[in-house]
C-alpha positions as CSV (number, residue, x, y, z in Angstrom):
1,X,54.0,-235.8,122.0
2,X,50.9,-235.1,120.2
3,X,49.6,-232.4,123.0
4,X,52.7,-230.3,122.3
5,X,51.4,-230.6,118.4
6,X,47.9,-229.7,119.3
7,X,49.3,-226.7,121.5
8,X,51.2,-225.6,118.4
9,X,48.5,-225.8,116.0
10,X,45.9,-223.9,118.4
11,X,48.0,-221.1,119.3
12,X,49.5,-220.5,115.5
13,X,45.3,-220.3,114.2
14,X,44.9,-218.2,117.2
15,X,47.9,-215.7,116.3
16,X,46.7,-215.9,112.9
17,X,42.8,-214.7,113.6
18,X,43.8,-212.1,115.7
19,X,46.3,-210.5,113.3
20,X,44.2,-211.3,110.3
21,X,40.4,-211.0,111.2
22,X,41.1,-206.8,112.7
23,X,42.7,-205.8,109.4
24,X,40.4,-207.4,106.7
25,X,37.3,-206.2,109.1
26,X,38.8,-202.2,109.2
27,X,40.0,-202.2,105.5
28,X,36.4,-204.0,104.1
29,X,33.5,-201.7,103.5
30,X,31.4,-204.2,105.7
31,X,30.7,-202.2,108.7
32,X,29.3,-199.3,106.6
33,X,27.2,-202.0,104.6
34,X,25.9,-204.1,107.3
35,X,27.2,-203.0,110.7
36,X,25.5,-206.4,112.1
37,X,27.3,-208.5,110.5
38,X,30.5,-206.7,111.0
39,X,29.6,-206.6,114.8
40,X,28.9,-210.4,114.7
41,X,32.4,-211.1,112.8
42,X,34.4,-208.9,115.4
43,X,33.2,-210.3,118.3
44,X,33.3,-214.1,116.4
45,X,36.7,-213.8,115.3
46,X,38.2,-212.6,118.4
47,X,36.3,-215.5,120.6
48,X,37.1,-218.3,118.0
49,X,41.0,-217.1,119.2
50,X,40.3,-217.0,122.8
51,X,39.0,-220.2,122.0
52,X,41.8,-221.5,120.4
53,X,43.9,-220.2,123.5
54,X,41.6,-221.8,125.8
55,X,42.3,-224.9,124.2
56,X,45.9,-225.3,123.9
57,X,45.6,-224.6,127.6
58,X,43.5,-227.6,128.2
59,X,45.6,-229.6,126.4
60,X,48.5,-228.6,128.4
61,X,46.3,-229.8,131.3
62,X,45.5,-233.0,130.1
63,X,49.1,-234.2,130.7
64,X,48.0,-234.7,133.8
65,X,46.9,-238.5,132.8
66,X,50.5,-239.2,132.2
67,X,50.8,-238.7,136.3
68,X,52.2,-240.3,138.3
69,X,53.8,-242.5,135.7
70,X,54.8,-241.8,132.1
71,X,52.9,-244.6,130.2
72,X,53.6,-245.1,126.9
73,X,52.9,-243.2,123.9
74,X,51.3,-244.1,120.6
75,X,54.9,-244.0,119.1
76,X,56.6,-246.4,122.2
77,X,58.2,-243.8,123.7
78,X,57.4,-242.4,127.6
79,X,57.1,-239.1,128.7
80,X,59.1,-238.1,132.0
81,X,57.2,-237.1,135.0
82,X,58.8,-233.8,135.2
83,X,58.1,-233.2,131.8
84,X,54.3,-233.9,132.3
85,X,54.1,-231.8,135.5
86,X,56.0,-228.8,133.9
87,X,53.6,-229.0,130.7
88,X,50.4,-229.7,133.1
89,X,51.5,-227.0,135.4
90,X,51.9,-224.3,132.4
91,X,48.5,-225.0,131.1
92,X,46.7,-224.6,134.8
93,X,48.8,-221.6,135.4
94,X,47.1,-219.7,132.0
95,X,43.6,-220.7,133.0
96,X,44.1,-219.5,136.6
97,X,45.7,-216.5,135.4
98,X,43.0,-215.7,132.7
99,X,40.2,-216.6,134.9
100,X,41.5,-214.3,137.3
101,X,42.1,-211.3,135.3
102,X,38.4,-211.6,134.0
103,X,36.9,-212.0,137.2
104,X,38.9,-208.6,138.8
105,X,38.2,-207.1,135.9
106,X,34.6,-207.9,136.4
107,X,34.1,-207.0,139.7
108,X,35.9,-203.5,139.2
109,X,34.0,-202.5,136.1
110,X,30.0,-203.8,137.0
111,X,31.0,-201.9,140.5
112,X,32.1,-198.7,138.7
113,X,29.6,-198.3,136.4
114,X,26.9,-199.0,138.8
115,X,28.2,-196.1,141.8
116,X,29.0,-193.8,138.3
117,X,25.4,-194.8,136.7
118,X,23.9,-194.0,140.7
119,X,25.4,-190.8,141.0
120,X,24.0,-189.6,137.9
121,X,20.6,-191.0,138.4
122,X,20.8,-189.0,141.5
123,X,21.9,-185.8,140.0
124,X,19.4,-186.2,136.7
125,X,16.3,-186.4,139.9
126,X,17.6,-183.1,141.1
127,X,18.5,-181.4,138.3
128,X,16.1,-182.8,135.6
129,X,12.6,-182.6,134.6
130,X,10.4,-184.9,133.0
131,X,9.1,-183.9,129.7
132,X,6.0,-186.9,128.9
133,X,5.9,-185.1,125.4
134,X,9.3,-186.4,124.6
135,X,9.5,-189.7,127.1
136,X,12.8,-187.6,128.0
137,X,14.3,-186.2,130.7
138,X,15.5,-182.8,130.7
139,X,18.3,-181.0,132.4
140,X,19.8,-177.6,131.8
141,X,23.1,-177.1,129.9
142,X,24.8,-174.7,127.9
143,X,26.0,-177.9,125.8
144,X,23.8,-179.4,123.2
145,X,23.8,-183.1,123.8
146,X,21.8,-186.0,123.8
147,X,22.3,-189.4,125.6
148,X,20.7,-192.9,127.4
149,X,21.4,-194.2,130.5
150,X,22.2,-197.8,130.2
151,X,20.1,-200.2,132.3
152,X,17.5,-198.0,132.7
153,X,14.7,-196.9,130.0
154,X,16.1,-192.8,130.4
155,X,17.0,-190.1,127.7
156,X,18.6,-187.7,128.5
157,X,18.7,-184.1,126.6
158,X,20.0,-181.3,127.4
159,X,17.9,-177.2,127.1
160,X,20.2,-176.1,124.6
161,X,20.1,-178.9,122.7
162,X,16.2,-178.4,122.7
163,X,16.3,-174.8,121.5
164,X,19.1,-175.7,118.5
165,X,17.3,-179.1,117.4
166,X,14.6,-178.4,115.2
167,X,11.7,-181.3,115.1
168,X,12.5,-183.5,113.3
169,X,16.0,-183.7,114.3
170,X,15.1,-183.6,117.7
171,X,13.0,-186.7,117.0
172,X,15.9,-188.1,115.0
173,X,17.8,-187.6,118.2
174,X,15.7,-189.3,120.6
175,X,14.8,-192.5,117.7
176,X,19.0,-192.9,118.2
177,X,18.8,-192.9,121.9
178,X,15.9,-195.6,122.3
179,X,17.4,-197.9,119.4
180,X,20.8,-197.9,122.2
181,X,18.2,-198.9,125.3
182,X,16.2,-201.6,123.2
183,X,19.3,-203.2,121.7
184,X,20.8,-203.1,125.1
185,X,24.5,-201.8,123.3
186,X,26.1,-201.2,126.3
187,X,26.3,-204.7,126.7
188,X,28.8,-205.0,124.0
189,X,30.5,-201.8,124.8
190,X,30.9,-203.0,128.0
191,X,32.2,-206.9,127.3
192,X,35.0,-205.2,125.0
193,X,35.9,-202.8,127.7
194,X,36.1,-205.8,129.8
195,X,38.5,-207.7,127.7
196,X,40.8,-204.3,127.4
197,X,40.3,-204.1,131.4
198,X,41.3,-207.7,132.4
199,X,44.2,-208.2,129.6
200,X,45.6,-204.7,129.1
201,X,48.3,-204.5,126.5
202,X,46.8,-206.7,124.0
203,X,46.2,-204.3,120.8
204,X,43.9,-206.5,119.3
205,X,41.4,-205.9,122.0
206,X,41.9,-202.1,121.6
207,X,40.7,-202.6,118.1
208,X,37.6,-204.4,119.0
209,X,36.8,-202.0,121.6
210,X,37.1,-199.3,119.5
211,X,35.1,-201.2,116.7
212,X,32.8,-202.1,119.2
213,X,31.7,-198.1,119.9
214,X,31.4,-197.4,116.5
215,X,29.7,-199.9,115.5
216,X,26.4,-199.5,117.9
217,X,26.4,-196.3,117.0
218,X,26.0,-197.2,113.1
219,X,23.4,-199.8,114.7
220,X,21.6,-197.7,116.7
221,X,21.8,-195.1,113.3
222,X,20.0,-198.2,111.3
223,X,17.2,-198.8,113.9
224,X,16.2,-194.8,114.2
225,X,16.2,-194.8,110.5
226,X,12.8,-196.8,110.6
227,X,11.6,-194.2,111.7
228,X,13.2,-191.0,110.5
229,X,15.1,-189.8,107.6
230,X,18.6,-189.7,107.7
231,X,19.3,-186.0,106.5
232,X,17.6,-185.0,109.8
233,X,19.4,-187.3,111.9
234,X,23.1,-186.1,109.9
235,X,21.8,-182.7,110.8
236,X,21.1,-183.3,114.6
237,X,24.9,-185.4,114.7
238,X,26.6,-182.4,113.0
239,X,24.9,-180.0,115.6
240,X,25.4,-181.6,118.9
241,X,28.2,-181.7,120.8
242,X,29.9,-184.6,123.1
243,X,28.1,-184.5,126.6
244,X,27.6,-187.9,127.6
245,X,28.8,-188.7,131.0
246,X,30.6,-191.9,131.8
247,X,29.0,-195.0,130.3
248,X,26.8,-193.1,128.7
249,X,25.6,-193.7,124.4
250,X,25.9,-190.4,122.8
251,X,23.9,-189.3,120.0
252,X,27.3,-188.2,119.0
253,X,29.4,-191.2,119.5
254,X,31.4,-193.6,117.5
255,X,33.3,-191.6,114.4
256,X,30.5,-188.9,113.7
257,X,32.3,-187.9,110.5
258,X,31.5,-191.2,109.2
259,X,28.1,-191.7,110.3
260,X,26.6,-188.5,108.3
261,X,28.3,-189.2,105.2
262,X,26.8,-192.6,106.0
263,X,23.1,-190.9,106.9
264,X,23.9,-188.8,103.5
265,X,24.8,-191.6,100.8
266,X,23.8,-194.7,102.3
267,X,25.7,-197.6,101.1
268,X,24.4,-200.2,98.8
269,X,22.9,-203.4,101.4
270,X,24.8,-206.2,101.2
271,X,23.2,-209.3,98.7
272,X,21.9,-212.5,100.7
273,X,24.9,-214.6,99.2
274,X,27.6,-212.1,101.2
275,X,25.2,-212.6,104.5
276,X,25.2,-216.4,103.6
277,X,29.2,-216.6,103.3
278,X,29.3,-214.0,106.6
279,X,27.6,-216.8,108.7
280,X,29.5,-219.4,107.4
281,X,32.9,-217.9,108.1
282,X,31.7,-217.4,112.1
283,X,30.4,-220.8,111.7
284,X,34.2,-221.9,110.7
285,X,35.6,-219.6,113.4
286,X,33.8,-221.4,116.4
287,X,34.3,-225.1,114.9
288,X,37.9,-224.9,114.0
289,X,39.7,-224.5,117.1
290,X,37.6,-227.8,118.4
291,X,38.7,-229.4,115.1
292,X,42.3,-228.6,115.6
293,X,41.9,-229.3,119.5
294,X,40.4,-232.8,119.0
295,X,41.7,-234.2,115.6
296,X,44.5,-236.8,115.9
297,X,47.5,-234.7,115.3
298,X,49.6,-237.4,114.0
299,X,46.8,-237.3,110.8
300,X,47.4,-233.8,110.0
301,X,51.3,-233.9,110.4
């Protein structure tokens, strides 16, 4: 039966990306070198799996053709009913239960973050103050941090953070902050939280969550260095302190260690011909599961 073939093929190349893709991606010096690209290949690699998944699902599906008779096959023999319904049925029963999970998942996260993201809006129009100077808003703290709130255009800085920042790292600071608003990170953080949320247990998601939150914040690191230098933003990371609330990009997020000796030594950029062969791996990662999914399995075997 070539569907169970199909099925066999998808799930082994989806096993194998999702074991694979992780480790070459945390043991590569990529993500310090382009954190884009490393971003790009995460999030590729882990769809061209759920892909895959998708797939072999499907195909499990299709036996429904073979209803309410087994026809013949290419090879002469028939398939049984029951074996066509318990095949069709497995297949419908991993979409339902996927599409499921990602719709609860959904509805509990977007309805979290927006009561948590109201609350604090609420609190920041109490307790803050609008500086125009700095486009920021200001609260008092005896913590030094700095952070954005997502879906909206605010910054948020703490007093102490103010009297311990000098200039240029304040503006350092606040360069970090916008570059998180503008590129609209949370976005990713949230999809990857998602993923972790609707299908908990899965390590591999774990990974690309985590990856996920380090990686803006090397992003967000690239964008601010347009327009500062990096010593000042190291400086302003070594200084401040974790105070974001929940759902909230830190200036001091992601693996802080990292990022200065990053800021400090910036790696060599990566040559065109590596950005060339990046792309063309993600362009392999979304065709093959719809090569393996549609090409005659009695060809490759």
């Amino acid at each position: 039966m070539n569907v169970s073939m199909h099925v066999l093929l998808l799930t082994g190349y989806a096993t194998t990306v999702a074991s694979c893709a992780p480790r070459l991606l945390s043991d590569s010096s990529l993500p310090r070198r382009s954190p884009t690209l490393a971003m790009a290949l995460w999030h590729t690699s882990i769809g061209s799996a759920g892909l895959a998944i998708s797939l072999a699902a499907v195909k499990l599906m299709s036996t429904a053709r073979l209803l309410p008779v087994g026809p013949p096959q290419p090879d002469g023999r028939t398939v049984p009913i029951v074996e066509a319904s318990a095949t069709m049925a497995a297949g419908l029963l991993v979409v339902v239960y996927a599409s499921f999970r990602l719709l609860l998942a959904t509805t509990r996260l977007l309805r979290a973050r927006r009561n948590a993201r109201r609350r604090h809006l609420d609190l920041l129009a109490i307790l803050g103050r609008h500086d125009p100077e700095l486009e920021a808003t200001v609260v008092p703290s005896t913590t030094a941090a700095a952070y954005c709130v997502p879906r909206t255009n605010q910054v948020v800085i703490t007093e102490h953070a103010l009297r311990l920042l000098e200039p240029q790292q304040l503006a350092a600071v606040l360069a970090h902050e916008r570059a998180h608003l503008t590129g609209r990170h949370h976005l990713l953080v949230t999809w990857a939280t998602l993923l972790v949320d609707a299908f908990p247990g899965v390590a591999v998601l774990d990974r690309l969550r985590e990856a996920t939150s380090d990686l803006v914040e090397l992003l967000a690191d690239d964008k601010a260095l347009r327009q500062v230098d990096g010593s000042s933003l190291a400086g302003a990371i070594a200084l401040l302190s974790r105070g974001a609330p929940e759902g909230g990009l830190a200036a001091t997020g992601g693996r802080a260690l990292v990022r200065v000796e990053r800021l400090l030594d910036p790696p060599p950029r990566l040559w065109p011909p590596y950005l060339i062969g990046g792309a063309v791996v993600m362009s392999l990662l979304v065709c093959l599961p719809l090569f393996l999914a549609s090409y005659p399995a009695a060809v490759l075997f």
